[in-house]
KEKE-3310 file (N, C-alpha, C; in steps of 0.2 Angstrom, whole numbers, plus 5000, padded with zeros to 4 digits):
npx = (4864:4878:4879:4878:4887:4895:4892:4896:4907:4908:4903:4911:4921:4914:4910:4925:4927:4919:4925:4937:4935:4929:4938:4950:4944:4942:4955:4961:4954:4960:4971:4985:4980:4966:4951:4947:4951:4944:4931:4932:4937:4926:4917:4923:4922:4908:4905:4912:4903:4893:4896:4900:4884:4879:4888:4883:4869:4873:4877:4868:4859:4862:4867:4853:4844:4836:4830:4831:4833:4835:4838:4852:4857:4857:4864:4875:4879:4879:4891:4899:4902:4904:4915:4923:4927:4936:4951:4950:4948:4959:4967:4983:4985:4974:4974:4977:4974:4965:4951:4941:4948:4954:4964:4979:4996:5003:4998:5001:5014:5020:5014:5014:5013:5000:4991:4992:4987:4973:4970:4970:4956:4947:4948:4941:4926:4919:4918:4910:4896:4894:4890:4879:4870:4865:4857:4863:4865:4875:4887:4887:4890:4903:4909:4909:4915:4928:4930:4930:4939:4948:4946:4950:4963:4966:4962:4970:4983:4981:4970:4969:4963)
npy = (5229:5228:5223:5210:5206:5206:5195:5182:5180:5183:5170:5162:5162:5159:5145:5141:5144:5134:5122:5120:5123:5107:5101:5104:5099:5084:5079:5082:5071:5061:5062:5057:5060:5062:5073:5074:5064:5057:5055:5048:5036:5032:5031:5019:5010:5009:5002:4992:4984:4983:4975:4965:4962:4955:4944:4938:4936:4927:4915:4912:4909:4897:4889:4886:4891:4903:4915:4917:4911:4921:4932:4927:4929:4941:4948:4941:4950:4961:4960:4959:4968:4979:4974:4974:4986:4989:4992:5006:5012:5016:5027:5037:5041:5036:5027:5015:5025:5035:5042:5031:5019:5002:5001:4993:5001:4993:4992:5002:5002:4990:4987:4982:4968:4967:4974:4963:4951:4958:4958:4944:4942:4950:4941:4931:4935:4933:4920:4918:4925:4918:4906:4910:4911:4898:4897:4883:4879:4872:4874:4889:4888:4884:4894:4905:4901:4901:4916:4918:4915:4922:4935:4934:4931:4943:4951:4945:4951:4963:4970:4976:4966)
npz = (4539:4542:4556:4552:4545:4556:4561:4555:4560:4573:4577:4573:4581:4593:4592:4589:4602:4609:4604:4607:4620:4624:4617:4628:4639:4636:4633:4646:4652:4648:4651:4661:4677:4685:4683:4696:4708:4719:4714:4702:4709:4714:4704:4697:4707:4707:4695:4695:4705:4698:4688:4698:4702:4689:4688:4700:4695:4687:4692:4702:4693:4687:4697:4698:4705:4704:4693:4675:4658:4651:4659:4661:4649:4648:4658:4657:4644:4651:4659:4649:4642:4651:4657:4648:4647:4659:4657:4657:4668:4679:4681:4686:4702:4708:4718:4734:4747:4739:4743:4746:4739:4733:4728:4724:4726:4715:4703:4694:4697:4691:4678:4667:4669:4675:4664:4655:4665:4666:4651:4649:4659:4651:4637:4643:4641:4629:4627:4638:4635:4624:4628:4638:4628:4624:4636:4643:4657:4662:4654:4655:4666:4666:4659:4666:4679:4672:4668:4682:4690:4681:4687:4701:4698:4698:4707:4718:4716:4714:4721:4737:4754)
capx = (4869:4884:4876:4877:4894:4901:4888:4898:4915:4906:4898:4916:4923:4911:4913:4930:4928:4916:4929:4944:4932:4926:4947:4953:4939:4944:4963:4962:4949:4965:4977:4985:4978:4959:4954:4943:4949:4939:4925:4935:4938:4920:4916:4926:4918:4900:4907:4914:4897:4890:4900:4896:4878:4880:4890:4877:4864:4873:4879:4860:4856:4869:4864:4847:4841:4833:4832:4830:4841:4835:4840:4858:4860:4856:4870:4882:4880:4884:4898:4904:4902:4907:4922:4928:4931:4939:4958:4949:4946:4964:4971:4987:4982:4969:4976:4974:4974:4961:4944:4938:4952:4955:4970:4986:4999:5007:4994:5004:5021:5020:5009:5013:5008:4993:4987:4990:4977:4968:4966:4965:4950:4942:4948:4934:4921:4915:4914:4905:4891:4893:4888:4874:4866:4862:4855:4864:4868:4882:4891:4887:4894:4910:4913:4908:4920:4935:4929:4929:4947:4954:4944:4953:4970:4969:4959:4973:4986:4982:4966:4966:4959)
capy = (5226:5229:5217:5202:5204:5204:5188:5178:5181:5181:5164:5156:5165:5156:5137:5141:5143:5127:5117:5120:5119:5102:5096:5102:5094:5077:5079:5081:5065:5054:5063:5054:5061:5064:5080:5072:5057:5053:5052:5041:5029:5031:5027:5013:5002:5007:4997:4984:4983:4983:4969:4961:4962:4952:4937:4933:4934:4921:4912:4911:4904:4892:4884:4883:4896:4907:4918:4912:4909:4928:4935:4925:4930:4951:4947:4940:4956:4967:4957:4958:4978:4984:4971:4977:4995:4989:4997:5014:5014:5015:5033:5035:5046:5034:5019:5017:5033:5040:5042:5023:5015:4997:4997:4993:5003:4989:4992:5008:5001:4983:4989:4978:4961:4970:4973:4957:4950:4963:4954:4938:4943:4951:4935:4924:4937:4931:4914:4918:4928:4911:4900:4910:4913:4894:4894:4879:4879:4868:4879:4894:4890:4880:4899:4910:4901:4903:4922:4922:4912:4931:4940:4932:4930:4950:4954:4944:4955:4971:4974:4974:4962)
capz = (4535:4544:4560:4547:4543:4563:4565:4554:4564:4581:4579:4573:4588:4598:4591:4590:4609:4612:4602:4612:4629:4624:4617:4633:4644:4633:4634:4652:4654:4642:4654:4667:4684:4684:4689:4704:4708:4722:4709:4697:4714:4717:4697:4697:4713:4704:4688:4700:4709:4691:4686:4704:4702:4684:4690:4705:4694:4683:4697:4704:4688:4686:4701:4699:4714:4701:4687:4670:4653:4648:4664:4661:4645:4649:4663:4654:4641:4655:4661:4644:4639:4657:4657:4642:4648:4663:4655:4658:4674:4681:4677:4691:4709:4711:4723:4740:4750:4737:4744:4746:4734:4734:4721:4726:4718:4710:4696:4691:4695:4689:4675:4660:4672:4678:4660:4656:4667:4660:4644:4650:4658:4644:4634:4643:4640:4623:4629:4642:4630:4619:4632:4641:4622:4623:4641:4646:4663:4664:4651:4657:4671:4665:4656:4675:4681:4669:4669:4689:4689:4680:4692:4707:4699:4698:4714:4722:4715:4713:4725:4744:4755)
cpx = (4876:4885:4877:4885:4898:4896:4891:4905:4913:4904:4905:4918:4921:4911:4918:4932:4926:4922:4935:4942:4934:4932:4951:4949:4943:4949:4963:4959:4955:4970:4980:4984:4971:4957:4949:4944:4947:4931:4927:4934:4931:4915:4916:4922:4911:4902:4908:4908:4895:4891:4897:4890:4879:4882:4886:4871:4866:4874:4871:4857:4858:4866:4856:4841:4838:4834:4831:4835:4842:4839:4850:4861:4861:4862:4875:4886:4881:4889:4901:4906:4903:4914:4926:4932:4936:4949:4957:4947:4952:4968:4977:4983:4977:4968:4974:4977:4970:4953:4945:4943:4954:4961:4976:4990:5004:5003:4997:5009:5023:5016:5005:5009:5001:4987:4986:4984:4973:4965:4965:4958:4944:4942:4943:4928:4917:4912:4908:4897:4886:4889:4882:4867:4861:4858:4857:4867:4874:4886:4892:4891:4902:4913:4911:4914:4928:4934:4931:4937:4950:4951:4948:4959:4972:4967:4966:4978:4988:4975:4966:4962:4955)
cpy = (5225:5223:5210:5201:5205:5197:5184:5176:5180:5174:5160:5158:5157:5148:5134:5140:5136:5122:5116:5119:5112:5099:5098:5098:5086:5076:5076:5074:5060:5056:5056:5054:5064:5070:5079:5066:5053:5051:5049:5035:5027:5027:5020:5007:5004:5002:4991:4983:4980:4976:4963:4956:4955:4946:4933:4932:4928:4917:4909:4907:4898:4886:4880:4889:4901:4911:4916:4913:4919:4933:4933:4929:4941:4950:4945:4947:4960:4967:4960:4967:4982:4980:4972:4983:4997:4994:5004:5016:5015:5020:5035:5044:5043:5028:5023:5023:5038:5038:5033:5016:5007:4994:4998:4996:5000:4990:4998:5004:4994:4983:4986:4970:4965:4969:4967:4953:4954:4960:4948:4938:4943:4946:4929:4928:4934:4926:4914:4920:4923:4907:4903:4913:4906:4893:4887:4879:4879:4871:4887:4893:4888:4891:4906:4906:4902:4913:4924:4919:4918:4935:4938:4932:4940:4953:4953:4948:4961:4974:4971:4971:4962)
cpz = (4539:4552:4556:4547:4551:4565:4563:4560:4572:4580:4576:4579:4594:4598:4589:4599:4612:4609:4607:4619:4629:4620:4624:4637:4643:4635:4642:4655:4652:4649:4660:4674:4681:4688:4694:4704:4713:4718:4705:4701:4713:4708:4696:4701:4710:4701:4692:4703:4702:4688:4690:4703:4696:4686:4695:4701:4689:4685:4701:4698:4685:4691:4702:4703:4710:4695:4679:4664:4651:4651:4664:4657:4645:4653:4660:4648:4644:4657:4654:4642:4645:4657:4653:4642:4655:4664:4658:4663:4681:4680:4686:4697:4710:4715:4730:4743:4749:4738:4747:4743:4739:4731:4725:4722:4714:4702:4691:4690:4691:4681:4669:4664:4672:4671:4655:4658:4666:4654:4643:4653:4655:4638:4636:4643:4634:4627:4633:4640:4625:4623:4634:4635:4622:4630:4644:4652:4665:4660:4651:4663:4671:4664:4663:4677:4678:4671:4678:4693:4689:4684:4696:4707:4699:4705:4721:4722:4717:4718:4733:4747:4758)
residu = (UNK:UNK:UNK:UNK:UNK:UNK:UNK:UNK:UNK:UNK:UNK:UNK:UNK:UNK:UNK:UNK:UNK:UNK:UNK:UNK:UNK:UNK:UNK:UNK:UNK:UNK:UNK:UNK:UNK:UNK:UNK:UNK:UNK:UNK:UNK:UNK:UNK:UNK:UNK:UNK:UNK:UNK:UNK:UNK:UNK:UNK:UNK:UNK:UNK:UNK:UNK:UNK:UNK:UNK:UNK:UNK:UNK:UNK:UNK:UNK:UNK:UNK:UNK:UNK:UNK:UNK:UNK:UNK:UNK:UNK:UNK:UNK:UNK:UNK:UNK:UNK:UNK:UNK:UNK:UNK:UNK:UNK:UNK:UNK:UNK:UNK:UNK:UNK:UNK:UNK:UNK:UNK:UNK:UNK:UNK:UNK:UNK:UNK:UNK:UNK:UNK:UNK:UNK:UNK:UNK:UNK:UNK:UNK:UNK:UNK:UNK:UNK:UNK:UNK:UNK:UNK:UNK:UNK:UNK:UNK:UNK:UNK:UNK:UNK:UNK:UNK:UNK:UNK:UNK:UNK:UNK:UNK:UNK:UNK:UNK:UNK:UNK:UNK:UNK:UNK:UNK:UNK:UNK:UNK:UNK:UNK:UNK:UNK:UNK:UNK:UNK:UNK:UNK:UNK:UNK:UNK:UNK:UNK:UNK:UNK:UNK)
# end
């Protein structure tokens, strides 16, 4: 009997303690220095690979050279659901110097431009989704290349050359 009644109080203890684990863990992920940020750097250029990968294959489809509207349209919705998260891959201690990094650190001190293109950006992703829904070429590729316009006016920016 007496075992029942220390089970209720140990087992709040104990989900009292996974809670505050798994709000510090979180807190520190929103903070602003990552607590490894040669794995954030490292993160980041997957995502950008990620990304990469996506526009050649729309790019390859655009012109003809392969691939087909299915393969466009799955590209396009990676483009769009990884280019969306791109905000969250920018936490400060992670410019050049860190590990591999490509970011200049205008991206911290400039930050309001920065995010800016930021959302122009992700302002031509829909269309680009719109367009490669219809499998026409020639409009998927009008909205690839608006899309690859914000990439280049940020790469010019803020990433190394």
């Amino acid at each position: 009997m007496k075992a029942n009644r220390l089970f209720g109080p140990l087992v709040l203890v104990a989900l009292s303690g996974t809670f505050l684990a798994v709000a510090s863990g979180a807190s520190a992920q929103a903070g602003s220095t990552p607590a490894d940020p040669v794995a954030q750097v490292e993160e980041r250029k997957a995502n950008f690979k990620t990304l990469g990968r996506a526009m050649n294959t729309l790019d390859t489809f655009v012109k003809g050279e392969g691939g087909t509207a299915e393969d466009a349209r799955a590209a396009a919705a990676t483009l769009a659901e990884t280019g969306r998260r791109i905000g969250d891959w920018w936490p400060e201690g992670t410019a050049v110097g860190v590990g591999d990094s490509e970011a200049k650190p205008e991206i911290w001190t400039k930050k309001a431009e920065f995010l800016a293109l930021q959302k122009r950006f992700e302002a031509t992703l829909p269309g680009l989704v719109q367009a490669a829904a219809t499998g026409d070429r020639a409009r998927i590729g009008a909205a690839l290349n608006a899309v690859g316009r914000e990439c280049g006016a940020c790469h010019d920016s803020y990433k190394l050359d």
